[in-house]
C-alpha positions as a printed NumPy array, in Angstrom:
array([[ 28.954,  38.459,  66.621],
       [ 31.198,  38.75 ,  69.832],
       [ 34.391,  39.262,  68.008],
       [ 32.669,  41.379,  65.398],
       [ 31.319,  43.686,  68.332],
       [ 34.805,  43.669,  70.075],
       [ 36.269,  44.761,  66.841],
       [ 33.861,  47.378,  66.681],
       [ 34.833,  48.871,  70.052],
       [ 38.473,  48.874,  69.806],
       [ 38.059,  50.922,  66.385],
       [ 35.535,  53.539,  67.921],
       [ 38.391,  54.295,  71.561],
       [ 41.073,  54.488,  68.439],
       [ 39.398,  57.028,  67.048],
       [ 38.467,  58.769,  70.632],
       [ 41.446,  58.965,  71.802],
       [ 42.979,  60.192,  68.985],
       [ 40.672,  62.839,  68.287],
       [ 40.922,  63.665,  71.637],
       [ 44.822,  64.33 ,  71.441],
       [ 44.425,  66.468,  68.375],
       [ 42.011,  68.448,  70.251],
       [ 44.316,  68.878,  72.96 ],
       [ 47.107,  69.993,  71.188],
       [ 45.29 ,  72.412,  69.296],
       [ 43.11 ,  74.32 ,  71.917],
       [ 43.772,  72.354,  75.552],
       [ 47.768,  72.643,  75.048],
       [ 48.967,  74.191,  78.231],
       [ 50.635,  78.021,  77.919],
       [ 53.611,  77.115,  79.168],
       [ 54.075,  74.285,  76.146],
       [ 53.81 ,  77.362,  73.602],
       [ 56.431,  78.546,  71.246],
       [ 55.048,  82.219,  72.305],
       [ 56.048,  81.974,  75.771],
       [ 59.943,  81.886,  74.575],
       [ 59.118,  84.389,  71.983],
       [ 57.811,  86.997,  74.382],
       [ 60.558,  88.533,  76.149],
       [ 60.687,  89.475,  79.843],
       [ 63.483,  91.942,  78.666],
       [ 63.063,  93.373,  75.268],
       [ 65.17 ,  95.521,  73.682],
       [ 63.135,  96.512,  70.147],
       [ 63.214, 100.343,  69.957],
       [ 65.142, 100.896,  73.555],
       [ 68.057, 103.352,  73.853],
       [ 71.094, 101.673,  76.247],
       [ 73.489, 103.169,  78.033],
       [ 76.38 , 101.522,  78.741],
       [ 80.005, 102.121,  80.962],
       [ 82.791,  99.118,  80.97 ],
       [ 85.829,  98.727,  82.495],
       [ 88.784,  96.265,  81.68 ],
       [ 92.503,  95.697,  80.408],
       [ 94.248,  95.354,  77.484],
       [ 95.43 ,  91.557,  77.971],
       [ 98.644,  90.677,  75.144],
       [101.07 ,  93.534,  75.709],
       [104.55 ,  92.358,  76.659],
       [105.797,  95.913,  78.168],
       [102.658,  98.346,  79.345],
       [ 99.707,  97.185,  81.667],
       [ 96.574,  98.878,  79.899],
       [ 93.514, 100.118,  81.513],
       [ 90.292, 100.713,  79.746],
       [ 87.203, 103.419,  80.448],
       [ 84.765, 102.448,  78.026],
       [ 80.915, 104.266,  77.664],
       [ 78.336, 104.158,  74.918],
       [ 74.959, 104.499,  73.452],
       [ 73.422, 101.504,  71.316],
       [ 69.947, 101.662,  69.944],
       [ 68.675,  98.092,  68.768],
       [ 65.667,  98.433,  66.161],
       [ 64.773,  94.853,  66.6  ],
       [ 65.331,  92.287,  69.   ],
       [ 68.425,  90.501,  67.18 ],
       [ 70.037,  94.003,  65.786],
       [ 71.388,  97.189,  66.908],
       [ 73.905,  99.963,  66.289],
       [ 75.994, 101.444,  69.042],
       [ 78.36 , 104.464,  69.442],
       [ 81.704, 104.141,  71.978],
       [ 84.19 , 106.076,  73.28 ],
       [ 87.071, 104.37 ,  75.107],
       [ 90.027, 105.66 ,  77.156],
       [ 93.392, 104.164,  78.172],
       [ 95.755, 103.982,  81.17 ],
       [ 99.215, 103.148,  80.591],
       [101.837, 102.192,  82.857],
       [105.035, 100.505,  82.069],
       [105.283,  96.814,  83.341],
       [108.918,  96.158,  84.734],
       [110.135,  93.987,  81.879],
       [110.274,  97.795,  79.86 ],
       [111.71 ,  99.51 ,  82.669],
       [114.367,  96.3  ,  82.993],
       [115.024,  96.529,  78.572],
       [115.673, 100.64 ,  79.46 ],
       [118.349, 100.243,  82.251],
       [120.199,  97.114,  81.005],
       [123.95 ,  96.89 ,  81.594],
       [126.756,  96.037,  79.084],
       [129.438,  93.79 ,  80.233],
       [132.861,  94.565,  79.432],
       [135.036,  91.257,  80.414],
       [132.359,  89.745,  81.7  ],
       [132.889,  91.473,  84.582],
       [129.499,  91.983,  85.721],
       [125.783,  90.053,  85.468],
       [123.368,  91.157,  88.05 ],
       [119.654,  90.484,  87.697],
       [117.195,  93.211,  86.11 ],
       [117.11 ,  96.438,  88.548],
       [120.006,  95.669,  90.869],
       [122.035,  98.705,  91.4  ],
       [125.534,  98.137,  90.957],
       [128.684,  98.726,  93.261],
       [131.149, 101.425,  92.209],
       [133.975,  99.081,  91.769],
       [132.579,  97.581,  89.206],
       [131.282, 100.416,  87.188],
       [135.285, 101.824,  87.507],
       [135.639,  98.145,  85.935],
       [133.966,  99.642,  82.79 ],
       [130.287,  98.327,  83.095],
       [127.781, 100.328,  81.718],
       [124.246, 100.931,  80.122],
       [123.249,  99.237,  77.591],
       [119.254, 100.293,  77.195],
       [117.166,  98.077,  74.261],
       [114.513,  99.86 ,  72.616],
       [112.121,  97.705,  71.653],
       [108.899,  99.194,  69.432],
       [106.133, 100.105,  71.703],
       [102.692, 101.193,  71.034],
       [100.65 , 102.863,  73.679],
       [ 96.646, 103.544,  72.803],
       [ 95.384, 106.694,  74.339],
       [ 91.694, 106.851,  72.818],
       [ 89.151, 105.182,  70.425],
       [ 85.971, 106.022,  68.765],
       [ 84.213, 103.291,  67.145],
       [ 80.274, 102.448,  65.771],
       [ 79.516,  98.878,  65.872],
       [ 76.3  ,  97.   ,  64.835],
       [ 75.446,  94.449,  67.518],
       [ 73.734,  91.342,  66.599],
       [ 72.113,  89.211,  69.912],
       [ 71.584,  85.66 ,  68.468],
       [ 70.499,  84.072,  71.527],
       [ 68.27 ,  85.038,  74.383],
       [ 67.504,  82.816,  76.883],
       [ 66.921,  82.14 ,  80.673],
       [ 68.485,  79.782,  83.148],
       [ 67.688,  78.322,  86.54 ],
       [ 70.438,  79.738,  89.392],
       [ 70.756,  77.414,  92.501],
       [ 67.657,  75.892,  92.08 ],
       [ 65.746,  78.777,  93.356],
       [ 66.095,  81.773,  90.669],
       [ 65.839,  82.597,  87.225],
       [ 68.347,  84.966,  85.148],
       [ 67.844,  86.074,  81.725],
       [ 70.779,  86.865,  79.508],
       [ 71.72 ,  87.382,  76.053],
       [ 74.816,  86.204,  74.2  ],
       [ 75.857,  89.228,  71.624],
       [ 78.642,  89.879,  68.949],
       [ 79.848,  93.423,  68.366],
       [ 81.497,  94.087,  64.678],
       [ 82.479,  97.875,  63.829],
       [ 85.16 , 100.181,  63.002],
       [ 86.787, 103.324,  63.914],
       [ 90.149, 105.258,  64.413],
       [ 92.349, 105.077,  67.528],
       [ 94.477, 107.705,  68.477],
       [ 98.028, 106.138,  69.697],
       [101.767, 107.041,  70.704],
       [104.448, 104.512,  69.505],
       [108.218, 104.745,  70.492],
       [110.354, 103.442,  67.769],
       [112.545, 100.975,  68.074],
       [116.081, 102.182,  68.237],
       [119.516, 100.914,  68.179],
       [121.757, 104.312,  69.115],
       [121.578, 106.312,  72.142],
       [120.352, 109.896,  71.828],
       [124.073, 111.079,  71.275],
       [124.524, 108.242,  68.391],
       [126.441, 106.191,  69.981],
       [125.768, 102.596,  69.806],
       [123.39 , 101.534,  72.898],
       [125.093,  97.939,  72.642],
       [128.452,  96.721,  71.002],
       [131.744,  95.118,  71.977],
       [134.014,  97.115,  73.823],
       [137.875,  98.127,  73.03 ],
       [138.663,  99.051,  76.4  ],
       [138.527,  99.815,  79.845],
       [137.987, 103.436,  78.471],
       [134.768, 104.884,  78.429],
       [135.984, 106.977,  74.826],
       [134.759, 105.001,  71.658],
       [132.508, 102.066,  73.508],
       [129.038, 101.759,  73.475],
       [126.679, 102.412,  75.918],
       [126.095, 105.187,  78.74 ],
       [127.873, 105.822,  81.94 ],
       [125.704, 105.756,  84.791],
       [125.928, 109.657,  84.903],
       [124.737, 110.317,  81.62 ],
       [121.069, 109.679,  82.981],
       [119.994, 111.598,  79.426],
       [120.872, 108.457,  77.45 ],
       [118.997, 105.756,  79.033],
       [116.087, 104.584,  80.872],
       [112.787, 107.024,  80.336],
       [115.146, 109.827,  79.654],
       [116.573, 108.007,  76.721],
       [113.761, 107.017,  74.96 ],
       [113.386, 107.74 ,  71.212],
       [111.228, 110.502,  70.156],
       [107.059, 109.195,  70.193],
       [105.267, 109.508,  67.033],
       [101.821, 110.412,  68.217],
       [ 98.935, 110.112,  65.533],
       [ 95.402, 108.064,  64.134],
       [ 95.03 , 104.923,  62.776],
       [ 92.   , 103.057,  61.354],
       [ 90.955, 100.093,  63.732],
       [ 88.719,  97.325,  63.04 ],
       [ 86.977,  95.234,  66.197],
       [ 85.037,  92.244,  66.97 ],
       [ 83.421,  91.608,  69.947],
       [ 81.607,  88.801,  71.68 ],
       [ 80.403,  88.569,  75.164],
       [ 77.251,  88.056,  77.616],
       [ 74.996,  89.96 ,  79.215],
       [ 72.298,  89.581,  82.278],
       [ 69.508,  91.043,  82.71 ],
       [ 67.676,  92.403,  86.178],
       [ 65.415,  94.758,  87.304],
       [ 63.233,  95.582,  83.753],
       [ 65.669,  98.456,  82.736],
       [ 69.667,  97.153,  84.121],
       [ 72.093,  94.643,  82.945],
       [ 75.888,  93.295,  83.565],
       [ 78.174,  92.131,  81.108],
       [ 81.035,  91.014,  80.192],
       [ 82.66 ,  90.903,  76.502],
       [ 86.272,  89.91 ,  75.422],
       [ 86.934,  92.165,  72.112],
       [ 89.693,  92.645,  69.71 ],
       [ 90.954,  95.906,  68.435],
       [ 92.851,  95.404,  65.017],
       [ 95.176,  99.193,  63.83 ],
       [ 95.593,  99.454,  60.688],
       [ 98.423, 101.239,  59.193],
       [101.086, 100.636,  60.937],
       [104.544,  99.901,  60.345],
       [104.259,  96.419,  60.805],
       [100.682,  96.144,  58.758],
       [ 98.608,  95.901,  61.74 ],
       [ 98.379,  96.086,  65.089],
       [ 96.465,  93.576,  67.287],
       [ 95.249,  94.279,  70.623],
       [ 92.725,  91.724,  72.727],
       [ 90.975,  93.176,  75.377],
       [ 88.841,  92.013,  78.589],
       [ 86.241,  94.039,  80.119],
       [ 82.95 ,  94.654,  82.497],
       [ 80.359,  96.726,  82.804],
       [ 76.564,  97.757,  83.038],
       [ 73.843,  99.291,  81.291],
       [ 70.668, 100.614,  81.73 ],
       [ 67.969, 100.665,  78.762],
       [ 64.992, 103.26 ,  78.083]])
């Protein structure tokens, strides 16, 4: 009868204690432990307007340092998808590897070989040395227009030195547009026709290629071929981060890639790095 009862009693705190867990995870479960907790956003962005203002650099050009001035307007009409509308603007300035390309020196008889930019004694430009500028093709952007839809797969919230908690998003951007753009040609006669490099016949400047130092028409910025200026289609993908603070404001950063279509070449590729913040309504 003893083992009977014992048997008894184990079977009836089995069931207890299992009854009791299903009651607990059905109506005791704490509200931190709920899925809903994640779900509900500190930050949402369903039906909110955002304005947005980056700034950044164009970061795989060989010859011109490119800054960007990037602003916007993206409405999301859900939490994972929105469309946006950008405008960006570019700074150019040449880097010194175009400016050394522009103002390279032949050498007749080997006579001369000074680094990039060194000016050069007379007695050696009596010697017959001269300028020999490359012209390499160059594209400079000047201005883009673009509409993207934004998709924000992941929203979560981290711990930052122990003591505070950031929200962020990681988005991808995917649109198109047209880009307006100057490209110099690339060129293999001076602005005279004469051939910008070549072997020389002489010691005399008539018949050999290249530009005495006085012809400062024919070389250098002076010299450059003729721009074609005009718009291209462009194609961009986007993906980057963004934090969230104070209910309405947010940083970000975003590494995107521009791709022109149309060009001589096919296309164009241009990979860009940038910053910025927005503000939501």
């Amino acid at each position: 009868m003893f083992c009977v009862a014992r048997a008894l009693g184990c079977i009836l705190l089995f069931l207890g204690v299992s009854s009791n867990r299903s009651f607990a995870s059905d109506d005791n479960i704490r509200a931190s432990d709920k899925k809903e907790v994640v779900l509900n956003k500190l930050f949402p962005k369903k039906s909110k307007i955002e304005l947005n203002g980056n700034f950044g650099f164009i970061l795989n050009q060989s010859y011109v340092n490119s800054m960007i001035l990037n602003g916007g307007a993206n409405y999301f009409w859900s939490e994972e998808w929105g469309v946006g509308l950008e405008v960006s603007s570019f700074m150019n300035k040449d880097r010194d590897e175009r400016t050394c390309i522009e103002n390279f020196y032949n050498q007749p008889n080997s006579r001369y070989s000074p680094p990039c930019g060194t000016s050069i004694p007379d007695y050696y430009v009596k010697q017959g040395s001269n300028y020999g500028p490359a012209y390499v093709p160059i594209r400079e952007l000047q201005s883009m227009i673009l509409v993207n839809a934004i998709w924000n797969p992941v929203y979560g919230k981290q711990i930052m030195l122990l003591s505070a908690t950031s929200y962020f998003d990681v988005f991808v951007t995917m649109g198109a547009g047209f880009a307006n753009s100057v490209e110099y040609p690339k060129s293999l006669t001076l602005r005279n026709g004469r051939p910008s490099r070549g072997s020389f016949i002489s010691n005399s400047r008539t018949g050999n290629p290249g530009a005495s130092p006085s012809e400062t028409n024919l070389y250098g910025v002076e010299g450059r071929p003729d721009p074609k200026s005009g718009s291209l289609p462009v194609i961009n993908f986007g993906i980057g981060q963004k934090y969230h603070f104070m209910n309405r404001f947010s940083l970000k950063a975003e590494l995107r890639n521009y791709t022109l279509l149309g060009t001589q070449s096919g296309f164009d590729n241009f990979f860009s790095l940038w910053a910025g913040a927005a503000v939501r309504f």
